[in-house]
N, C-alpha and C positions, 0 to 999 in steps of 0.2 A: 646497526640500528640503535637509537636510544632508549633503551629500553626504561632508562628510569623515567622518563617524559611520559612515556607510554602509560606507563603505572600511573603516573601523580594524575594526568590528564582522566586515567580513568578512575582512581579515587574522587574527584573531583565529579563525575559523572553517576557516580553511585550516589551521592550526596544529594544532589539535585532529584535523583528517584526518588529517595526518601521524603524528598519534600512534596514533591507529585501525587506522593499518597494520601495528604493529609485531606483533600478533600471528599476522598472516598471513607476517609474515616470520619471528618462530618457529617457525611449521610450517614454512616451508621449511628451517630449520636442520633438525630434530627427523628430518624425513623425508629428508636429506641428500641434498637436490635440489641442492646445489652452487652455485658462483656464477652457474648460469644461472638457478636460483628464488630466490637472493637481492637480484642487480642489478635485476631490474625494482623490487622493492619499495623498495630504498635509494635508487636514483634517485628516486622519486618522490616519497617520504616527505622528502627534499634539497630535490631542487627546491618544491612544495607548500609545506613551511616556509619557506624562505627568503625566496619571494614573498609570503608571510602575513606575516612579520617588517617586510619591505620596507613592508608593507599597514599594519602599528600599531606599527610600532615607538616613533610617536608617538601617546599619545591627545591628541584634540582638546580644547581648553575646551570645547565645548558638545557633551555629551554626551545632548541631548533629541530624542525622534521620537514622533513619535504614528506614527496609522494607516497615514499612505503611506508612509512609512519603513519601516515595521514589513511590508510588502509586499514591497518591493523586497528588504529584506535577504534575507528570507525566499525570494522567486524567485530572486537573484541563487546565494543558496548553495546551491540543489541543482540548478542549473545548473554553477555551482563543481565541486559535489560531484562532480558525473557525470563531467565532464571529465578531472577529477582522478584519479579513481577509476578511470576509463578507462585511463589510463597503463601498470598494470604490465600487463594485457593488450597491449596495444600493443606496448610493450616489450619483451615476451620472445619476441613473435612468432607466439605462438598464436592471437591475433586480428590478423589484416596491416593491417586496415580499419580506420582511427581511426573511422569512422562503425557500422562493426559494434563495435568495444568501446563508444564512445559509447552505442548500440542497448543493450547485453548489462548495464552498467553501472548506466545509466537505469532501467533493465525491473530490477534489484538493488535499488537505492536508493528504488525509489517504493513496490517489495512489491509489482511486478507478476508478475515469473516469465516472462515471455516472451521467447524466446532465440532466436538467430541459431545456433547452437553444433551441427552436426550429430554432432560425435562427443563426446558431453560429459565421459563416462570417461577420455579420453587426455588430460584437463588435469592440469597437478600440482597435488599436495595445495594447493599454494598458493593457488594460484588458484582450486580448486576453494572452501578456504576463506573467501578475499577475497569470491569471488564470491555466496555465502550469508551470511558476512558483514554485508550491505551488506543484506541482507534487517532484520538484528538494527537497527543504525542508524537505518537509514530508518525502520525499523517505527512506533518513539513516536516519530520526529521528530528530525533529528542538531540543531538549536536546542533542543527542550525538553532534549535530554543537556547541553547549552552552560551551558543558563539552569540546571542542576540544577546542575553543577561548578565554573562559574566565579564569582569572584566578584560579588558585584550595584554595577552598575555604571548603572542608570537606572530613575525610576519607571516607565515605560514601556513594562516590557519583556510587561506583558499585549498589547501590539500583536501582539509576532513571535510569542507563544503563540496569540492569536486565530487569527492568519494561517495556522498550520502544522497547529492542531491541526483533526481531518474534521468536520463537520457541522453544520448549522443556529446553534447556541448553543454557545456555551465558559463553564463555568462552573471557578470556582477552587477547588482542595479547601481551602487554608487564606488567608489574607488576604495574603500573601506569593507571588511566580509562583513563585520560587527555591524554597520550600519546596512547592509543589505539584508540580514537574517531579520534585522529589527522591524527593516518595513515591510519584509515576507510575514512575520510571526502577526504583526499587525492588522494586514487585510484578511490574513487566515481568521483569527480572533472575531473579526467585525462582521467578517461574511457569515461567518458559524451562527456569533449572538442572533443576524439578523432573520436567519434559517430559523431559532428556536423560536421565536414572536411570531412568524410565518405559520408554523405547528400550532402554536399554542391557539393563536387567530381561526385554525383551522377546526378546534375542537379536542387537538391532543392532550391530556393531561400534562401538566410541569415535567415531573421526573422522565418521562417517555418522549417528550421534546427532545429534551438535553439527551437523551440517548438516542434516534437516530439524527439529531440535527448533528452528533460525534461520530454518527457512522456515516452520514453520506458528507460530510465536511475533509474525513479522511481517506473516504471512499472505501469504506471497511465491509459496514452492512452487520453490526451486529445489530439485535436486535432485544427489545423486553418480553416481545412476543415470540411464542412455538412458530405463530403461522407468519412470523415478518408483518411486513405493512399489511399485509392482506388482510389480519383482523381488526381493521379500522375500517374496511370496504369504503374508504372513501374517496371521491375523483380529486377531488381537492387536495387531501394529503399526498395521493402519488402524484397530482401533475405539478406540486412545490416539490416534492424530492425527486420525482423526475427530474426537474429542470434542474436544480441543486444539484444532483451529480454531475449532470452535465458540466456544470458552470466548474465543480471544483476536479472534475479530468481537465479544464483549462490551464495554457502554462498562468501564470501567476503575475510574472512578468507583463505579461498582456493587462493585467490591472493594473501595475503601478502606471503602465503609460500612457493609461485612460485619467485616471485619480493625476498624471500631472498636464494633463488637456492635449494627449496624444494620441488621439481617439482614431484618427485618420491613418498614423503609423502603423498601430495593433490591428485594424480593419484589413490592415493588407498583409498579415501575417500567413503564410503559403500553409504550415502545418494547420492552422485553425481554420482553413476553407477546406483540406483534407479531410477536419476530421468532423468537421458538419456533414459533407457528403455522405462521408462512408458511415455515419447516422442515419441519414436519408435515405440514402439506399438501400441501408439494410431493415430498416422499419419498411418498405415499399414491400421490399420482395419478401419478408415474411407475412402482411398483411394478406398477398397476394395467393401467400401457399394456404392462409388458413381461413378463406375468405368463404369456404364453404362448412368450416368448423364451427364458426360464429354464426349467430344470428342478429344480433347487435353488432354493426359498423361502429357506433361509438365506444362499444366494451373493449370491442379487436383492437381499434387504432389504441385504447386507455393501454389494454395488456400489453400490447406491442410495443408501444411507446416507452412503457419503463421497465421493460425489460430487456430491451437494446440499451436504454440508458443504464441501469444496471450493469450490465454486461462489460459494456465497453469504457465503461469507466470503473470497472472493476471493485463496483462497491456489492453487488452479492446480494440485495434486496430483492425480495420475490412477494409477488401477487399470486402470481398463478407457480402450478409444479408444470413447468415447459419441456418436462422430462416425457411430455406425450404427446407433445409436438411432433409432426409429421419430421421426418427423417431431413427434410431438406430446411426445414426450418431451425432444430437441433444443429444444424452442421452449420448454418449461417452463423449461431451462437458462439459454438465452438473457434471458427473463425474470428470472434469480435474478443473473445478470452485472449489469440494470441496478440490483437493490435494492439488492444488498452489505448489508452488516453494520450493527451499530450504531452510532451517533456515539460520538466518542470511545474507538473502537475501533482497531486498526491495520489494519485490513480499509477498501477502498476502496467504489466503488459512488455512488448518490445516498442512500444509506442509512435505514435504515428509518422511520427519523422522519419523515422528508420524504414516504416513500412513503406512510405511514400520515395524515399530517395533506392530503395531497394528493387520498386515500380520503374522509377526511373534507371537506373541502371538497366532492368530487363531489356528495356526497351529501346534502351541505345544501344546495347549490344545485337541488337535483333537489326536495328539498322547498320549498326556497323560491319555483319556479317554481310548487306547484300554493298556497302561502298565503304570498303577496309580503308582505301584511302582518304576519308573523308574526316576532319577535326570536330569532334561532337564532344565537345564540354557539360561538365554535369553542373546544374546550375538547382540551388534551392534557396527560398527563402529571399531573391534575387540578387547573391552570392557566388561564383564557382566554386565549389567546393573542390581543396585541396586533395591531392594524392595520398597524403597520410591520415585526413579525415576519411576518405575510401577505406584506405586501408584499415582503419579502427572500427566502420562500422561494417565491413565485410569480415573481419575476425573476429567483431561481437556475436555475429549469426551463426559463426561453425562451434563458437563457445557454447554461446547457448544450447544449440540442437546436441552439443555432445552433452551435456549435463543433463539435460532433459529426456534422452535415450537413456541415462544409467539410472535416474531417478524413477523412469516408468520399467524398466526392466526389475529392480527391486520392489518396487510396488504390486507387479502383476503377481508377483507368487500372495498376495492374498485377499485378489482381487476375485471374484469370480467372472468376470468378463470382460473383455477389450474396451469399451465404452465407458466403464467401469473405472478402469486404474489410469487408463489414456486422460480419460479428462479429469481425475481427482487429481495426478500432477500438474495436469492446464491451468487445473481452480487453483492449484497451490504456490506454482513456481510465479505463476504471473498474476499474485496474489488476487482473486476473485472472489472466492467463495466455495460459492456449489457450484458443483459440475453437472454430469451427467448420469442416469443411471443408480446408481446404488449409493452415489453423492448428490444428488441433485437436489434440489428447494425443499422438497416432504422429507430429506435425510441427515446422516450425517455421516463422520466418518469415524465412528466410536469402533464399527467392527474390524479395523487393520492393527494389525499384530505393533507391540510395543515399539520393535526394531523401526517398523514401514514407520508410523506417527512420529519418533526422531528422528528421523531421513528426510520426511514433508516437513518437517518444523524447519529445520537445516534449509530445507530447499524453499519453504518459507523468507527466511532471510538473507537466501542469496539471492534470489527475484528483485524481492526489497532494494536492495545493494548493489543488484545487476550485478551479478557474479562475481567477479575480480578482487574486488575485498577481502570476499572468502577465502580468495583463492591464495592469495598473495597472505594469509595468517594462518594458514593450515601448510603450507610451501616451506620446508624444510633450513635452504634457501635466507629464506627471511631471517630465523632466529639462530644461522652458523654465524659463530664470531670470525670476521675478517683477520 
């Protein structure tokens, strides 16, 4: 492996955080939180750089990586990220626990939402901004922002784009990665501004705009407020970030081929009438279980509404605590944590493509068991898809299910109940939020032992990363010299 590229790439990467910081440290000017909301940011925006500089100050002659490079760099940096990012929390005191901002950081950068943070109002602007932030960033990927600004510096940088970008297949918008990050970073950029005007139009204050228009843009769901959207009680504010989620669990892709008059193309996209359905239907038959809980038909459909869009596009906003939701309504939820969103979305999950070509499988094999002799090709997206596409996404499902078995087994010893630890790794690995239970919308997950909150952070970023990353820089393997 080259290990010295590895390095320079991620000095290089540390540099660019440092510079990400500086707007959260104009809100702490702006909002004259004084030298105590500025020293955490300058320190670590200092230190960050300097050890990044330290990191490439020299580039190497051999600037080439393929795949397991393009792994590593990729784990390496939002490991980095998190760390780093952790600091002016740290710092300024408001989080005491290097392993609680690590926690709070992590759950930022990967566009999970899940928080240690019991009083989340008494943070300063700063931080409150840092902390949403990190939702923006991570959202499309702090590499594909890299690969879109910096200059190009190897054919090979479709590796760390593979690696970073969610689901089954990565395809390139233009024949360039540099110029396909630029026009992803751009529609992301334009969609977000045009969310915060949306808010503002709505009655939200400036600062609280820009904060969730960062959280359902990354589909994160952090929030200004204790109670999420809810303490704005407004139909207006949920049914623009309702639909806002929605739009940004969309692949992305599907926009550029609208924006170049491809309207017709992207319309017949097979994942994005999956994942309308499986919206539809699950706002139906929750409406349907809780139809005698409500009394208002229009509160039901409001709560229902953005709460499945929450859910399923795995940004973690909550109106109501649905943690008292009738048992089959909960379990629909739970269900929509594992789908998540579309590929190539900033929404996490095993994503709907998988879940839809996984459908399809079942059900060829259900025919093929009653006419064995019979050629039944698996077709998606109207493509047949190849045997080693089978084969990569039928070994992503036993990867996953094994990770996710060891990560809820170390959870549960300090969990007090099954619903409890089972979905706080739901909310975590397939970055969501809140779960159920003792993590759910009125919670958090302050009370799990140091070990379990480094465990969820980690499983935090392999979610993010879809596992493999991880796996392949923690793999022994990787760093023996040939």
């Amino acid at each position: 492996m080259n290990r010295r590229m590895v390095f320079f790439v991620l000095g290089r990467i540390m540099i660019v955080t440092a510079v990400l910081m500086v707007p959260s440290l104009i809100v702490a000017l702006l909002y004259k939180e004084g030298w105590a909301g500025v020293y955490p940011f300058l320190v670590t925006m200092v230190g960050t750089a300097l050890t990044g500089w330290a990191l490439s100050f020299r580039q190497p002659d051999d600037m080439t990586y393929y795949m397991k490079e393009g792994f590593v760099i990729v784990a390496l940096t939002w490991i980095v990220l998190s760390l780093s990012g952790a600091m002016p929390f740290y710092i300024s005191g408001w989080i005491p626990k290097f392993y609680d901002a690590f926690f709070e950081t992590s759950s930022g950068f990967t566009t999970t939402g899940a928080s240690i943070l019991p009083d989340i109002e008494a943070l300063p602007h700063s931080l409150l901004f840092w902390r949403s932030f990190t939702h923006m960033i991570g959202g499309m990927g702090i590499l594909v922002f890299v690969l879109a600004v910096m200059p190009h510096t190897a054919s090979k940088e479709v590796y760390v784009m593979r690696a970073e970008m969610p689901g089954p297949t990565f395809g390139k918008l233009r024949s360039r990665v540099q110029s396909t990050a630029q026009i992803l970073y751009v529609i992301y950029s334009v969609m977000t501004l045009v969310l915060v005007l949306l808010l503002i139009a709505g009655g939200m204050p400036l600062f609280d705009s820009f904060i969730h228009a960062f959280g359902a843009a990354g589909t994160g769901g952090f929030s200004s407020k204790a109670l999420s959207v809810g303490a704005y009680n407004s139909a207006y504010i949920e049914i623009v970030l309702g639909i806002a989620m929605l739009v940004f669990g969309t692949n992305f892709t599907l926009y550029y081929l609208i924006l170049n008059r491809r309207a017709k193309q992207a319309a017949k996209s097979e994942e994005w009438r999956w994942y309308i359905a499986i919206v539809v239907v699950a706002i139906a038959a929750i409406c349907v279980n809780l139809r005698d809980v409500y009394d208002n038909v229009g509160t039901l459909l409001r709560d229902v509404f953005f709460t499945v869009s929450s859910i399923i596009s795995t940004t973690g906003y909550a109106t109501v605590d649905f943690t008292y939701w009738p048992p089959f309504s909960r379990l629909i939820l739970l269900l929509l944590m594992f789908v998540g969103s579309m590929a190539g979305s900033t929404a996490g999950g095993l994503k709907v493509s998988r879940v839809a070509i996984y459908f399809k499988t079942f059900i060829r094999e259900i025919r093929r068991s009653i006419n064995p002799n019979r050629a039944l090709p698996l077709r998606f997206e109207g493509k047949q898809l190849s045997k080693p596409i089978l084969q990569q996404i039928t070994h992503y499902l036993i990867v996953y299910a094994t990770v996710f078995t060891m990560i809820t087994i170390v959870v549960a010893f300090d969990a007090h109940d099954f619903e409890s630890s089972f979905s706080a790794v739901a909310a975590t690995f397939n970055n969501i939020g809140p779960g159920l239970g003792l993590v759910g919308p009125a919670h958090n997950f302050s009370f799990f032992s140091p070990f379990s909150k480094v465990v969820l952070s980690i499983g935090m970023i392999m979610g993010r990363l879809e596992i493999l990353p991880m796996i392949v820089l923690f793999s022994p393997s990787t760093w023996r010299k040939v």
